[in-house]
HTML snippet that shows the backbone in 3Dmol.js (N, CA, C, O; Angstrom):
<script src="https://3Dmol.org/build/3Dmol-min.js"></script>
<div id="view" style="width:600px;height:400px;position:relative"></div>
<script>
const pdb = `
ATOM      1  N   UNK A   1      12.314  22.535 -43.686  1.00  0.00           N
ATOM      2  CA  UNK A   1      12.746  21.639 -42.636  1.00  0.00           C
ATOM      3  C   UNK A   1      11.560  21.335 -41.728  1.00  0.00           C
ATOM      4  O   UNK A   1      10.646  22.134 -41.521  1.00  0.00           O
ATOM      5  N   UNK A   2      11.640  20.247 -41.262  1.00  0.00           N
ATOM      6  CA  UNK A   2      10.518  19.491 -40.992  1.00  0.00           C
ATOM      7  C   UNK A   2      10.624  19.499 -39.503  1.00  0.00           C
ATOM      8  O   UNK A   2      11.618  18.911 -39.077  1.00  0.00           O
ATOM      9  N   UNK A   3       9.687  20.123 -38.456  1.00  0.00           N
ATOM     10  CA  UNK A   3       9.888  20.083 -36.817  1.00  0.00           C
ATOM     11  C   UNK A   3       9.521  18.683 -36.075  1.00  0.00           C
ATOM     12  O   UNK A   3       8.396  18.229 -35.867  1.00  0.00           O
ATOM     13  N   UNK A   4      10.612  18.203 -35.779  1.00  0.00           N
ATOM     14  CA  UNK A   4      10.514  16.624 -35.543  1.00  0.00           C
ATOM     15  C   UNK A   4      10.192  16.639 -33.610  1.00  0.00           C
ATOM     16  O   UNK A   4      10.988  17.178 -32.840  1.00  0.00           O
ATOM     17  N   UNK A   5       9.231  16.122 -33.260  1.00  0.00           N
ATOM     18  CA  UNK A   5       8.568  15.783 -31.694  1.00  0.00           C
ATOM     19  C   UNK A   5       9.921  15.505 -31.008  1.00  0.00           C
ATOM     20  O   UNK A   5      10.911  14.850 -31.335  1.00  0.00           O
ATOM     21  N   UNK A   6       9.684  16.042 -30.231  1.00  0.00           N
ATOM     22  CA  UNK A   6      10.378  15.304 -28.836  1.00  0.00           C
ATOM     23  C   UNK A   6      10.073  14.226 -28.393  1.00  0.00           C
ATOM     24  O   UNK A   6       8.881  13.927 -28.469  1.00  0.00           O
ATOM     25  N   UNK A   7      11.015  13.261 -27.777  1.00  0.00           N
ATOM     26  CA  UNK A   7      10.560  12.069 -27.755  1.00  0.00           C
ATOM     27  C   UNK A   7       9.316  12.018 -26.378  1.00  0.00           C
ATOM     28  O   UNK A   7       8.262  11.383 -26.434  1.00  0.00           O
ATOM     29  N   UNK A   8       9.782  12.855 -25.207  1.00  0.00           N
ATOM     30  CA  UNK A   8       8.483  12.897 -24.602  1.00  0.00           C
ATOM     31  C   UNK A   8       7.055  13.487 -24.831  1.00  0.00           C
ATOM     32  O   UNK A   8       6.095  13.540 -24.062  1.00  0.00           O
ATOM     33  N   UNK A   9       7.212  13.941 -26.198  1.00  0.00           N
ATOM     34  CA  UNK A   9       5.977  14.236 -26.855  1.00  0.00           C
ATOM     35  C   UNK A   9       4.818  13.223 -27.380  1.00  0.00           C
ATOM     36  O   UNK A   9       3.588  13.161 -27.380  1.00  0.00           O
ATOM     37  N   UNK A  10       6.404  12.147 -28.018  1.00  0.00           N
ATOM     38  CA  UNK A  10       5.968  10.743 -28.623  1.00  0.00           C
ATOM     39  C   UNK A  10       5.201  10.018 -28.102  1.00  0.00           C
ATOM     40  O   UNK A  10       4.521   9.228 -28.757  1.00  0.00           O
ATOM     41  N   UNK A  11       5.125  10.142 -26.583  1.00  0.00           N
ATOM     42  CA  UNK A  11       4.720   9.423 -25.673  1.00  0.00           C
ATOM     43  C   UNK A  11       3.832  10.153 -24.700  1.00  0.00           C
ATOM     44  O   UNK A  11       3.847   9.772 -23.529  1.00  0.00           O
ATOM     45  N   UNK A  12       2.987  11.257 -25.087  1.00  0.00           N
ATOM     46  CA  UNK A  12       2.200  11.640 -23.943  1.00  0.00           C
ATOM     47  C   UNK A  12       1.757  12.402 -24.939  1.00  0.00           C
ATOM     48  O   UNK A  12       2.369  13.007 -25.819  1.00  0.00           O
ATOM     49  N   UNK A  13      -0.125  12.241 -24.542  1.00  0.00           N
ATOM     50  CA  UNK A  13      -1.050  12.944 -24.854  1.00  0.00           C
ATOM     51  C   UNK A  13      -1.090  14.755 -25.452  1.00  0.00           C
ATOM     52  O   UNK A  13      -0.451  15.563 -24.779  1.00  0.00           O
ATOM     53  N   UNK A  14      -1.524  15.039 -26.156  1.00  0.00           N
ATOM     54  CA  UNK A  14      -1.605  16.567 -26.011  1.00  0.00           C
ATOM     55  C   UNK A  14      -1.880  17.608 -25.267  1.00  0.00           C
ATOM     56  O   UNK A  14      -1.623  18.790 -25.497  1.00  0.00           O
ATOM     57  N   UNK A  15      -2.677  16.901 -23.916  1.00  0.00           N
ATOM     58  CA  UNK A  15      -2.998  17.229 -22.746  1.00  0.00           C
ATOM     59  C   UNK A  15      -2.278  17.567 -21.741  1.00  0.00           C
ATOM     60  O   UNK A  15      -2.525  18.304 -20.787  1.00  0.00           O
ATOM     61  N   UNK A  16      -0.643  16.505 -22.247  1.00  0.00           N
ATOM     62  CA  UNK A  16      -0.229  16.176 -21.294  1.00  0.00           C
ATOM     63  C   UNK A  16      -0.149  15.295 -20.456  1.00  0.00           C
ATOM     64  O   UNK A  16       0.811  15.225 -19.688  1.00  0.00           O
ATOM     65  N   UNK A  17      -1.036  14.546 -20.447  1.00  0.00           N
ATOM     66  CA  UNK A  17      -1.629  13.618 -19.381  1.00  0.00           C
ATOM     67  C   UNK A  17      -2.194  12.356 -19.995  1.00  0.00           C
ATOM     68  O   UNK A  17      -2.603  12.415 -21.155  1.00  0.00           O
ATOM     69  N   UNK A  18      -2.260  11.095 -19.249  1.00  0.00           N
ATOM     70  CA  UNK A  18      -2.746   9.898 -20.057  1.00  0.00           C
ATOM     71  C   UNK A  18      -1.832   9.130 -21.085  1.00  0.00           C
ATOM     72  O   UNK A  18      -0.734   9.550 -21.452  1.00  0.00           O
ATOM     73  N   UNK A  19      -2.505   7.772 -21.573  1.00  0.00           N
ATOM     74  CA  UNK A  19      -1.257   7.108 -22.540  1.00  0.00           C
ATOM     75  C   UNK A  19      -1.526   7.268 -23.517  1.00  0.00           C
ATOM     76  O   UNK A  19      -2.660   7.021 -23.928  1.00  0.00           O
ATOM     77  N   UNK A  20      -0.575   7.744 -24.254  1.00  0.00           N
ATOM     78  CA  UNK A  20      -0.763   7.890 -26.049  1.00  0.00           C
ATOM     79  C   UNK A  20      -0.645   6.419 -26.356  1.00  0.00           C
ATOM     80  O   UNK A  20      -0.295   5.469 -25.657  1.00  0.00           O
ATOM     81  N   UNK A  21      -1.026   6.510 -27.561  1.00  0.00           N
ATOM     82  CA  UNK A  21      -1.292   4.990 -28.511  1.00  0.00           C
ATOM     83  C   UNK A  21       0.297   4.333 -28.354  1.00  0.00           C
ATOM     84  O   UNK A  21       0.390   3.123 -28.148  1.00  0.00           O
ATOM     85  N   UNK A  22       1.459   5.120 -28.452  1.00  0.00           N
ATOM     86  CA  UNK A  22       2.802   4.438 -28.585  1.00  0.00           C
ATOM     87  C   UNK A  22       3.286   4.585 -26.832  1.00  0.00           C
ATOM     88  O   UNK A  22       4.479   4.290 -26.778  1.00  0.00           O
ATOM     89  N   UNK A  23       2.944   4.811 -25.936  1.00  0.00           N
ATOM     90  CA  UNK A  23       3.406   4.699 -24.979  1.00  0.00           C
ATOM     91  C   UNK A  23       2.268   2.941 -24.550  1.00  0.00           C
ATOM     92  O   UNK A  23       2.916   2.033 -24.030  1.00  0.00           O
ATOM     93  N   UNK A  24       1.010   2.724 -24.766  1.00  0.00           N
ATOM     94  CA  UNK A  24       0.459   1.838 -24.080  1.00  0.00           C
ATOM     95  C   UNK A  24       1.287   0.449 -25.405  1.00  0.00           C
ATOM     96  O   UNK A  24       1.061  -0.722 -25.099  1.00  0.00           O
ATOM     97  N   UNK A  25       1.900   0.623 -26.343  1.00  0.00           N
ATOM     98  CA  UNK A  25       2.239   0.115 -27.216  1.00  0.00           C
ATOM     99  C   UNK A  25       3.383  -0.430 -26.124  1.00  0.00           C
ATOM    100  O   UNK A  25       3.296  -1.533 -25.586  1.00  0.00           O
ATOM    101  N   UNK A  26       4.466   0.517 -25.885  1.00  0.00           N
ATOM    102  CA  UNK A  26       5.522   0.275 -25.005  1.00  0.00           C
ATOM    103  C   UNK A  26       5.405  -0.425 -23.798  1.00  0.00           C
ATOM    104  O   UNK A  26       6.418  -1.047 -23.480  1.00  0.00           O
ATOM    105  N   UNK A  27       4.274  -0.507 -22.902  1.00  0.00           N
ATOM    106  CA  UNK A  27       4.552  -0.772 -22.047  1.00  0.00           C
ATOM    107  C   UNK A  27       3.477  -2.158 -22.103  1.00  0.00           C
ATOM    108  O   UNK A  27       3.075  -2.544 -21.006  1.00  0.00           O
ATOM    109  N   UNK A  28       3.154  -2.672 -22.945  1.00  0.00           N
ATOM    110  CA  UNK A  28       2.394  -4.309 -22.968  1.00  0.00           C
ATOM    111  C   UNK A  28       3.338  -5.181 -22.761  1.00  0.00           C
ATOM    112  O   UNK A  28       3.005  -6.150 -22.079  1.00  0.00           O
ATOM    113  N   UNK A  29       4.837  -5.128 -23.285  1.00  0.00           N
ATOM    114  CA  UNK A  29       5.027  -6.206 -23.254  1.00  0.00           C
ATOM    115  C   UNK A  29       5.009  -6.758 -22.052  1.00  0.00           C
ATOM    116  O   UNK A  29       4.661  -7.912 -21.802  1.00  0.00           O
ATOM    117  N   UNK A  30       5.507  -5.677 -21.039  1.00  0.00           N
ATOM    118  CA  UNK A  30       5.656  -5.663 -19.674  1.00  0.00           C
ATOM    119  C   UNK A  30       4.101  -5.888 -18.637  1.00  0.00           C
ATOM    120  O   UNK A  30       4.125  -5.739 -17.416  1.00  0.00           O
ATOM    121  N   UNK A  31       3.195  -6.154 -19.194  1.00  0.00           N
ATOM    122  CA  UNK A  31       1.827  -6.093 -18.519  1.00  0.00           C
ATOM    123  C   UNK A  31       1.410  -6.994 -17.281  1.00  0.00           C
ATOM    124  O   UNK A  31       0.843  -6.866 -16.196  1.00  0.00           O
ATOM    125  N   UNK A  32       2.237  -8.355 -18.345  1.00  0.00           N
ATOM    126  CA  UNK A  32       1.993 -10.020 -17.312  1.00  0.00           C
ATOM    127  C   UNK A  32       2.907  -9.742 -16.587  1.00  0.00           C
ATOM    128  O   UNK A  32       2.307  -9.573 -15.525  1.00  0.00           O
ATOM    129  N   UNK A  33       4.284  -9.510 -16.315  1.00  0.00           N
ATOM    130  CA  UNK A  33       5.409  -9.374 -15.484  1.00  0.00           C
ATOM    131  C   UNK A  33       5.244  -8.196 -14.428  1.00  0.00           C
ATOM    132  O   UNK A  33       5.811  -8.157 -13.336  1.00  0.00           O
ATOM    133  N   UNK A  34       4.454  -7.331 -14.889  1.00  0.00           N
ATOM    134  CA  UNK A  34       3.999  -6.240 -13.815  1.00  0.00           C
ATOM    135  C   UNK A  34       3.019  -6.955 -13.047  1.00  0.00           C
ATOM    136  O   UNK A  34       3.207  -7.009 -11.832  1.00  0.00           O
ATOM    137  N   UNK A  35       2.249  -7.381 -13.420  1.00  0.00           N
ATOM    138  CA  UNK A  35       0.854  -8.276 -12.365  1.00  0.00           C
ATOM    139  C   UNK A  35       1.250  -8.809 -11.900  1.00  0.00           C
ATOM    140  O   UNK A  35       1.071  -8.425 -10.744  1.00  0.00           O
ATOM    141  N   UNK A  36       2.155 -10.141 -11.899  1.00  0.00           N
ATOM    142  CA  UNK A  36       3.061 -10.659 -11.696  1.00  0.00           C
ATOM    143  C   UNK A  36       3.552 -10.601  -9.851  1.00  0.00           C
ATOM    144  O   UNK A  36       3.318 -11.255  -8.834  1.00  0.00           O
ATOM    145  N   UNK A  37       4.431  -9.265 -10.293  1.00  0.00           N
ATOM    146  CA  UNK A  37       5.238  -9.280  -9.376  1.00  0.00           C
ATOM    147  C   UNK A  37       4.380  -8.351  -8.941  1.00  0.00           C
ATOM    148  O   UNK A  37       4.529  -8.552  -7.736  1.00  0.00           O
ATOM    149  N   UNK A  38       3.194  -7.046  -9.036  1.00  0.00           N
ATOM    150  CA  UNK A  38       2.092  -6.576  -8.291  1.00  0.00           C
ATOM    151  C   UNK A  38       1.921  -7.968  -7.322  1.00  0.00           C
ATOM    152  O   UNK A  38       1.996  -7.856  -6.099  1.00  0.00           O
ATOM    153  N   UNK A  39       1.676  -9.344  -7.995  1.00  0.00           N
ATOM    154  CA  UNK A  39       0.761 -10.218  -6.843  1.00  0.00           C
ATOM    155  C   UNK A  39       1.456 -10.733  -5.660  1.00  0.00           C
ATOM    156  O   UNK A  39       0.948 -11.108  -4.603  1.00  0.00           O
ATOM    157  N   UNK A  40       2.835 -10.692  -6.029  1.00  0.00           N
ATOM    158  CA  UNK A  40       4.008 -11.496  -5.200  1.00  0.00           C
ATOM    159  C   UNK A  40       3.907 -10.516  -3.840  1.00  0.00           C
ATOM    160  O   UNK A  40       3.674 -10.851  -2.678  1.00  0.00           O
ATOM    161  N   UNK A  41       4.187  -9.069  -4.450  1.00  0.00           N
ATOM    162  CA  UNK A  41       3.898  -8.061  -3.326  1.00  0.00           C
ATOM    163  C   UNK A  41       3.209  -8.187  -2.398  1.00  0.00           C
ATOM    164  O   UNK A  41       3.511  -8.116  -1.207  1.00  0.00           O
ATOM    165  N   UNK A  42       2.094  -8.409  -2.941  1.00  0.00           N
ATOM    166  CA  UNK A  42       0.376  -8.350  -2.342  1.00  0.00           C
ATOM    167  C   UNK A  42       0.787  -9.531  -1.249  1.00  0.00           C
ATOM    168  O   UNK A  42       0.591  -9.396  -0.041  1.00  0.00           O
ATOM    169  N   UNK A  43       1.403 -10.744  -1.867  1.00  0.00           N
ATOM    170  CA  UNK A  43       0.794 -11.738  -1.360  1.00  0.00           C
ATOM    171  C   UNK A  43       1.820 -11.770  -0.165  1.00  0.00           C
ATOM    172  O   UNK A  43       1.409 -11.950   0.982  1.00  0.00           O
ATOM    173  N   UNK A  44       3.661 -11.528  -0.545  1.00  0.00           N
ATOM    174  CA  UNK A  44       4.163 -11.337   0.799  1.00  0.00           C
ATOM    175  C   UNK A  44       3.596 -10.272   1.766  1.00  0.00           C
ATOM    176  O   UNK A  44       3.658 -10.615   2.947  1.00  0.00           O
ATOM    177  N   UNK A  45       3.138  -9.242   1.564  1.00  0.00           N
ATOM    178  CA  UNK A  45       3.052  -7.996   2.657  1.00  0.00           C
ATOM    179  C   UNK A  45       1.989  -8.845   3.578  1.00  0.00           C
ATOM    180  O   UNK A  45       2.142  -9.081   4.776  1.00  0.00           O
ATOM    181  N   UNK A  46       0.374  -9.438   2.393  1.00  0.00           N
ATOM    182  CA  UNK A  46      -0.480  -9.752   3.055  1.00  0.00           C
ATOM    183  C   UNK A  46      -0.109 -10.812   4.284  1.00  0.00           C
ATOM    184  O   UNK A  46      -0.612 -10.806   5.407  1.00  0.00           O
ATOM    185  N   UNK A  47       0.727 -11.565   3.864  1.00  0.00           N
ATOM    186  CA  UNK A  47       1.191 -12.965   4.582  1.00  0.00           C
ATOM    187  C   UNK A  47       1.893 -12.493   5.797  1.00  0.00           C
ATOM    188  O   UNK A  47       1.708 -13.105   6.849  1.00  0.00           O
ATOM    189  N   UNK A  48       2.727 -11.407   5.756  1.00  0.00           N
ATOM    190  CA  UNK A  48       3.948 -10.422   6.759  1.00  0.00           C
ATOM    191  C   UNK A  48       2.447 -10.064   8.078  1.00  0.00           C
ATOM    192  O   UNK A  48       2.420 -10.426   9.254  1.00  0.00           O
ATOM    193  N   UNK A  49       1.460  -9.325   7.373  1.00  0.00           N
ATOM    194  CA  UNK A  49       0.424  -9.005   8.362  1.00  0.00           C
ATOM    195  C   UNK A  49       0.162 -10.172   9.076  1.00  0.00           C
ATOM    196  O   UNK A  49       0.612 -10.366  10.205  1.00  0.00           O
ATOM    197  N   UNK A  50      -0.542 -10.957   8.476  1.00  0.00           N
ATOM    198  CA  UNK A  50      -1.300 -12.209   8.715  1.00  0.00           C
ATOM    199  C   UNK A  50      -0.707 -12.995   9.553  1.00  0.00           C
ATOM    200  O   UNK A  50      -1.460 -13.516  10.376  1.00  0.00           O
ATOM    201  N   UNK A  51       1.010 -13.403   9.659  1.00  0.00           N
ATOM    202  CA  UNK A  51       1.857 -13.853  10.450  1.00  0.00           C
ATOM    203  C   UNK A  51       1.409 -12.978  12.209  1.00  0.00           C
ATOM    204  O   UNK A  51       0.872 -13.374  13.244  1.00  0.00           O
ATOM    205  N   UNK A  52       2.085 -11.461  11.666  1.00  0.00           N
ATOM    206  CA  UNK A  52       2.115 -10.608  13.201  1.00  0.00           C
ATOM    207  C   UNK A  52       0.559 -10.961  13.727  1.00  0.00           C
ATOM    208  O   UNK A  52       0.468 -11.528  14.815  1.00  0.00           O
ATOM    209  N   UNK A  53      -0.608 -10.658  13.023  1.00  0.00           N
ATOM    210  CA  UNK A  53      -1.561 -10.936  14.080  1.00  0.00           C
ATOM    211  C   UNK A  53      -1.768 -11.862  14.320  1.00  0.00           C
ATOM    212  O   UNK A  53      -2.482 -11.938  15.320  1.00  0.00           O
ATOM    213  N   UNK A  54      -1.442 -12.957  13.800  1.00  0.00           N
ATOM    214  CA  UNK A  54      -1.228 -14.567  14.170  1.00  0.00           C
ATOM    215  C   UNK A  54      -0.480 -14.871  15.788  1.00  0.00           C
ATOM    216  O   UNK A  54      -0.867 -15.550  16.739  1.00  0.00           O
ATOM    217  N   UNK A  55       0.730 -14.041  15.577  1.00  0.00           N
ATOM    218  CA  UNK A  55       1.281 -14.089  16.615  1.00  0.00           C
ATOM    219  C   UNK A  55       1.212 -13.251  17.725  1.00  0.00           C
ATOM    220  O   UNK A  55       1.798 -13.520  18.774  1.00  0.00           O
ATOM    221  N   UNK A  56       0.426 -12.092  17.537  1.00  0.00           N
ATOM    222  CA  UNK A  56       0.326 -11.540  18.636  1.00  0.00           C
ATOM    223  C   UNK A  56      -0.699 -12.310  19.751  1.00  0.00           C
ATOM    224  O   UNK A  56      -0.713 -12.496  20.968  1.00  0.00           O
ATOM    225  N   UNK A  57      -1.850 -12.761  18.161  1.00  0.00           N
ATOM    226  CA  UNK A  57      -3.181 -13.663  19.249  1.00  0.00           C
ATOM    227  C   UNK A  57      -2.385 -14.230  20.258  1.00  0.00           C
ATOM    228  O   UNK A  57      -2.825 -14.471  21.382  1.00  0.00           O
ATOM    229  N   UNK A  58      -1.544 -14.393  19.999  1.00  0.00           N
ATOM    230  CA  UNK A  58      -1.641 -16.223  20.929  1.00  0.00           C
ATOM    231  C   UNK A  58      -0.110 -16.100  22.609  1.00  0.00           C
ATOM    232  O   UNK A  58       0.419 -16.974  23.295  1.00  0.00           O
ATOM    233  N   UNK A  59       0.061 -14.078  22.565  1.00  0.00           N
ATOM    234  CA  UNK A  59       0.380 -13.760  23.517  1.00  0.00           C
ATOM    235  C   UNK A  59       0.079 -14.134  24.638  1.00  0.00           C
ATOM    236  O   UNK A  59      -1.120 -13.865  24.566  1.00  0.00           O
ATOM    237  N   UNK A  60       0.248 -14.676  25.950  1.00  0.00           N
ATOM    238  CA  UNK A  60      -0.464 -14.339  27.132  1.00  0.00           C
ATOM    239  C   UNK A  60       0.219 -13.683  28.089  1.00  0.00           C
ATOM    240  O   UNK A  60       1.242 -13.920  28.733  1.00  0.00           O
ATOM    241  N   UNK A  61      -1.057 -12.263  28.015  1.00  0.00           N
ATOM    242  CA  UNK A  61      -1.019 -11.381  29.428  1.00  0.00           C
ATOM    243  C   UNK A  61      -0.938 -11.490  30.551  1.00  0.00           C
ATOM    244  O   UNK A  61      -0.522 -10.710  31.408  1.00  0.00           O
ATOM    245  N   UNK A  62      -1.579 -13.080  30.646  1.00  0.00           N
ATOM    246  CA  UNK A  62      -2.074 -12.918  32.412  1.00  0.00           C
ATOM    247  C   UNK A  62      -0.562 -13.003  33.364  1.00  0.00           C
ATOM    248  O   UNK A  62      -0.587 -12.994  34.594  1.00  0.00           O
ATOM    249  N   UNK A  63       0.488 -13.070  32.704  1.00  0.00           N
ATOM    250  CA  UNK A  63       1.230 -12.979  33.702  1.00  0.00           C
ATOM    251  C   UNK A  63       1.970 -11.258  33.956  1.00  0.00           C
ATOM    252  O   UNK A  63       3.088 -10.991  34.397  1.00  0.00           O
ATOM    253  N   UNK A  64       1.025 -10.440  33.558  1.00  0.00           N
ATOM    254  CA  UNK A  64       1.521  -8.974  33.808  1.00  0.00           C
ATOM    255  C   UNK A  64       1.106  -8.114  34.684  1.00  0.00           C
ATOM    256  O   UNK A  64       0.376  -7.414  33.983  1.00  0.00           O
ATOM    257  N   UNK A  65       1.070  -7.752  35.555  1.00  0.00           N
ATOM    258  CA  UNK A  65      -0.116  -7.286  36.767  1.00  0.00           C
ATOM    259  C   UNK A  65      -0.178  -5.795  36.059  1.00  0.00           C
ATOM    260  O   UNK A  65       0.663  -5.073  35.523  1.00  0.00           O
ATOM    261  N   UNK A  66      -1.692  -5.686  36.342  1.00  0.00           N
ATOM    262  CA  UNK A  66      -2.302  -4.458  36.201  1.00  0.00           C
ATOM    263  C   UNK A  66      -2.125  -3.308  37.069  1.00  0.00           C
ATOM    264  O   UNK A  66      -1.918  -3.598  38.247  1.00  0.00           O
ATOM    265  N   UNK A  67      -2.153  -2.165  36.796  1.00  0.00           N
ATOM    266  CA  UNK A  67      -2.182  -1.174  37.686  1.00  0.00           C
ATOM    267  C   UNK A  67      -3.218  -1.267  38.423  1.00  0.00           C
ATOM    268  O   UNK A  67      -4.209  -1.792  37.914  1.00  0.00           O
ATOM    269  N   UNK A  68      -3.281  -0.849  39.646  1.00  0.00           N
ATOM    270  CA  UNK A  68      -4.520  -0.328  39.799  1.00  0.00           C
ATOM    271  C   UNK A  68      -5.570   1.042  40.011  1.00  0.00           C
ATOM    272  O   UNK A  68      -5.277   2.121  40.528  1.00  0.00           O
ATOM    273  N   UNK A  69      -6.957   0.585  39.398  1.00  0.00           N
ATOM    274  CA  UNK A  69      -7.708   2.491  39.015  1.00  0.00           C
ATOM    275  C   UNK A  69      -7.393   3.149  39.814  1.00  0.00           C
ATOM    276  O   UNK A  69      -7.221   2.626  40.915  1.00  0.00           O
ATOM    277  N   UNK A  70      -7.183   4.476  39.680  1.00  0.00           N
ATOM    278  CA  UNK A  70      -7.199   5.321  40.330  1.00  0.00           C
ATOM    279  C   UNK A  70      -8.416   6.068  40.076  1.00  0.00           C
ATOM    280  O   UNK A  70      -9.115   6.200  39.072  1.00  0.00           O
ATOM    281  N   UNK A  71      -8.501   6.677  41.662  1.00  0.00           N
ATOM    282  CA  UNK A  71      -9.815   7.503  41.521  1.00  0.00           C
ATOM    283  C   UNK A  71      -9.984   8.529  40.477  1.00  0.00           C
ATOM    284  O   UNK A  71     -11.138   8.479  40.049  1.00  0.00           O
ATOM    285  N   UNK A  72      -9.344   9.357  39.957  1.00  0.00           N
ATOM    286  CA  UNK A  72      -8.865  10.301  38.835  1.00  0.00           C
ATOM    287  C   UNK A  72      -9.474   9.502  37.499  1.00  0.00           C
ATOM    288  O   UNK A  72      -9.933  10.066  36.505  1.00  0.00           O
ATOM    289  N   UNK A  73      -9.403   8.481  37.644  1.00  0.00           N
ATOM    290  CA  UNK A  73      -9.658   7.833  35.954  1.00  0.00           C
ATOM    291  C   UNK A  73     -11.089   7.544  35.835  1.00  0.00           C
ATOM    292  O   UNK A  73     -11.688   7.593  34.761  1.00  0.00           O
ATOM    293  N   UNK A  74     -11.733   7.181  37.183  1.00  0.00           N
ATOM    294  CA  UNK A  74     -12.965   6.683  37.891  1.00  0.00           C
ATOM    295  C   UNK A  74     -13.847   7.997  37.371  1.00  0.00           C
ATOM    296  O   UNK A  74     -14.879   7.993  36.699  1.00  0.00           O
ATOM    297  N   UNK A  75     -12.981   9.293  37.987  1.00  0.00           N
ATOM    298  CA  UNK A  75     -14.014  10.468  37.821  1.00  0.00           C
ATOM    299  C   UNK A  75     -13.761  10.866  36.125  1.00  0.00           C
ATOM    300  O   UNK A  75     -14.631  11.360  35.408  1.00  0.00           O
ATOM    301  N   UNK A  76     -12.610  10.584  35.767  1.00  0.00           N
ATOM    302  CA  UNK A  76     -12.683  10.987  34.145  1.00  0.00           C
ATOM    303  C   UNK A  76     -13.944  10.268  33.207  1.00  0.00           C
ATOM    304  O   UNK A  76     -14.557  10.866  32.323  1.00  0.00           O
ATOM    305  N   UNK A  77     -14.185   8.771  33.642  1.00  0.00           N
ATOM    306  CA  UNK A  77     -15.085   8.018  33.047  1.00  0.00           C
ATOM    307  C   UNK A  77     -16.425   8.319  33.566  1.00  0.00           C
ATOM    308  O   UNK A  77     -17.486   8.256  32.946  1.00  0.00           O
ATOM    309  N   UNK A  78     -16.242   8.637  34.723  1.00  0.00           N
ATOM    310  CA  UNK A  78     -17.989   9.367  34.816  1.00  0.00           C
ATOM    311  C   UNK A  78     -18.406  10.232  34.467  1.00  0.00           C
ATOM    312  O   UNK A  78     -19.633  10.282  34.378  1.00  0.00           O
ATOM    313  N   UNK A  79     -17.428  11.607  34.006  1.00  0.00           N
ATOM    314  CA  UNK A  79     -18.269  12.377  33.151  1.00  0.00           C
ATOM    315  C   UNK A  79     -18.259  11.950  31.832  1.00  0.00           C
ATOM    316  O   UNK A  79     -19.053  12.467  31.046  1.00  0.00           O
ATOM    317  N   UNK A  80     -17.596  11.211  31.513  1.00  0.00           N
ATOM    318  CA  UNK A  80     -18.482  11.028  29.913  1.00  0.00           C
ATOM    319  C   UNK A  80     -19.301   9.863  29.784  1.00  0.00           C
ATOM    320  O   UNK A  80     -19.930   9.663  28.745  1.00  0.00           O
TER     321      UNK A  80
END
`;
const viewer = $3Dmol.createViewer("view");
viewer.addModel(pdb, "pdb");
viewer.setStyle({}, {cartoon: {color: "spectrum"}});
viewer.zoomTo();
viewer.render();
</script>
């Protein structure tokens, strides 16, 4: 009787680790559709950033009054 692999054997190195010949077999067809939607990702998150600092630029402060220094902060900045 013949000791037949496990199927996660089928598919991973002897190492353990890395793609065996039938796992990179398996997962081509899927290669363009993974990049794909990798770029869609990329491109909403990048765009999600790009929006917020877009919009934060164009905040204006000047209508928020500042504290004013205190001597305590005066002497913190002079020693360093």
């Amino acid at each position: 009787m013949e000791h037949q692999p496990t199927r996660e054997k089928l598919y991973s190195t002897s190492k353990g680790y890395g793609f065996s010949p039938a796992l990179q077999r398996t997962r081509k067809p899927f290669a363009v559709r993974n990049m794909l939607t990798l770029a869609g990702l990329l491109t909403f998150t990048g765009s999600v950033y790009a929006y917020s600092l877009l919009a934060v630029k164009q905040d204006d402060f000047s209508d928020v009054p500042m504290p004013p220094e205190t001597s305590a902060n005066n002497e913190v900045a002079n020693k360093q």
